[in-house]
C-alpha positions as CSV (number, residue, x, y, z in Angstrom):
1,X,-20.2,-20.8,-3.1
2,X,-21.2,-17.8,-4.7
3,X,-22.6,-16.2,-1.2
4,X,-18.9,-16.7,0.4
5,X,-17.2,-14.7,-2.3
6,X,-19.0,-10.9,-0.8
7,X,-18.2,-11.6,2.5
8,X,-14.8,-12.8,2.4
9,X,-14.2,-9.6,0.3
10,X,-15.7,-7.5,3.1
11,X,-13.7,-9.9,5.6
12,X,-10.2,-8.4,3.9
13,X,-11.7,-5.2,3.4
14,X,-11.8,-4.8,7.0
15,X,-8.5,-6.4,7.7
16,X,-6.7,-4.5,5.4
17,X,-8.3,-1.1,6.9
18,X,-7.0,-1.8,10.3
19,X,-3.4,-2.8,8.9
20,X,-3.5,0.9,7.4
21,X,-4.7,2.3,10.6
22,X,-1.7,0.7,12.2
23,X,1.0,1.8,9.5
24,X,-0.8,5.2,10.0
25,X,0.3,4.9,13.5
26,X,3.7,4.2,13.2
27,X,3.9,6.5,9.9
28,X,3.4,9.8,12.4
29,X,4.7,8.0,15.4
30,X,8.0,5.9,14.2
31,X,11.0,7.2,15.6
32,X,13.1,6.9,12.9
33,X,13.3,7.7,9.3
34,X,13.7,4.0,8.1
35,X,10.0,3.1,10.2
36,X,8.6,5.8,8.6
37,X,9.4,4.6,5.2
38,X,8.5,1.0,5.9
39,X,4.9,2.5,7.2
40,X,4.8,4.5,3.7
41,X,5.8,1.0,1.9
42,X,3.2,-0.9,3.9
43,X,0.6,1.3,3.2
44,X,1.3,1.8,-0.4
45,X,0.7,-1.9,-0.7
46,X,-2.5,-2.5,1.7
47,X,-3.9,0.2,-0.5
48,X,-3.0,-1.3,-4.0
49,X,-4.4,-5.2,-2.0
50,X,-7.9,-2.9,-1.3
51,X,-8.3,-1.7,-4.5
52,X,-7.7,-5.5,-5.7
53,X,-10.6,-6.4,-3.3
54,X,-13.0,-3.5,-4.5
55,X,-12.2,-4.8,-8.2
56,X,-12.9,-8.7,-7.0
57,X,-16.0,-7.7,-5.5
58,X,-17.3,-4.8,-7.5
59,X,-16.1,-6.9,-10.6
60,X,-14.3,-4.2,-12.6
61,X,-11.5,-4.7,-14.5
62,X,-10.6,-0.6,-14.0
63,X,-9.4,-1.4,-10.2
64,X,-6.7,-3.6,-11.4
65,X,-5.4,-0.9,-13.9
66,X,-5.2,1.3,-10.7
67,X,-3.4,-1.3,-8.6
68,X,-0.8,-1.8,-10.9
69,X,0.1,2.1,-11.3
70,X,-0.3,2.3,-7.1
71,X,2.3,-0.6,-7.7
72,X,5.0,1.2,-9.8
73,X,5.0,4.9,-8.2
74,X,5.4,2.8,-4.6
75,X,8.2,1.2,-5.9
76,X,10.0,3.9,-7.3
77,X,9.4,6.1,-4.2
78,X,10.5,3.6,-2.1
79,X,13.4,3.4,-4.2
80,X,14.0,6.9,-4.4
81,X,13.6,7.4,-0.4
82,X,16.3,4.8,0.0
83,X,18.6,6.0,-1.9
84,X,18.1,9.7,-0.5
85,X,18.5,8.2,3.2
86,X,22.0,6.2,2.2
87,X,23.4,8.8,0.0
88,X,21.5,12.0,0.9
89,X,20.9,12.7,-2.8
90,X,18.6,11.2,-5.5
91,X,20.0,12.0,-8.8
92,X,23.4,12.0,-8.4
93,X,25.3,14.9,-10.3
């Protein structure tokens, strides 16, 4: 059982990559503002799911640390890009 665990780790690894390869691609190429954001959010979060997978397979407990924090700020940007696309302001005066 032990054998599976590295290679399904390398398995999502790779899966994840090409999933941010393709948000890349719509992240420069999306025609409008509301693709480019959902590229931004969908690469926020394969990033935070491959550090998760370098902590499961490097065992460190430091990676999940740095996938929670990825977590927050790509919330609160996606939050803030929303609300600068509906309102065309942030912090409201």
């Amino acid at each position: 059982m032990s054998a599976v665990l590295p290679m399904a780790v390398q398995f999502a690894l790779a899966c994840f990559s090409i999933a941010m390869l393709c948000a890349l691609a719509r992240l420069l190429r999306g025609p409008a503002a509301q693709d480019r954001i959902l590229a931004l959010d969908t690469l926020y979060i394969n990033g935070m799911l491959t550090i998760l997978m370098l902590g499961i397979g490097l065992g460190s407990a430091v990676y999940f640390d740095i996938a929670l924090l990825i977590a927050l700020f790509g919330f609160v940007a996606s939050t803030a890009l929303a609300k600068f696309l509906l309102r065309g302001e942030v912090i409201e005066p």
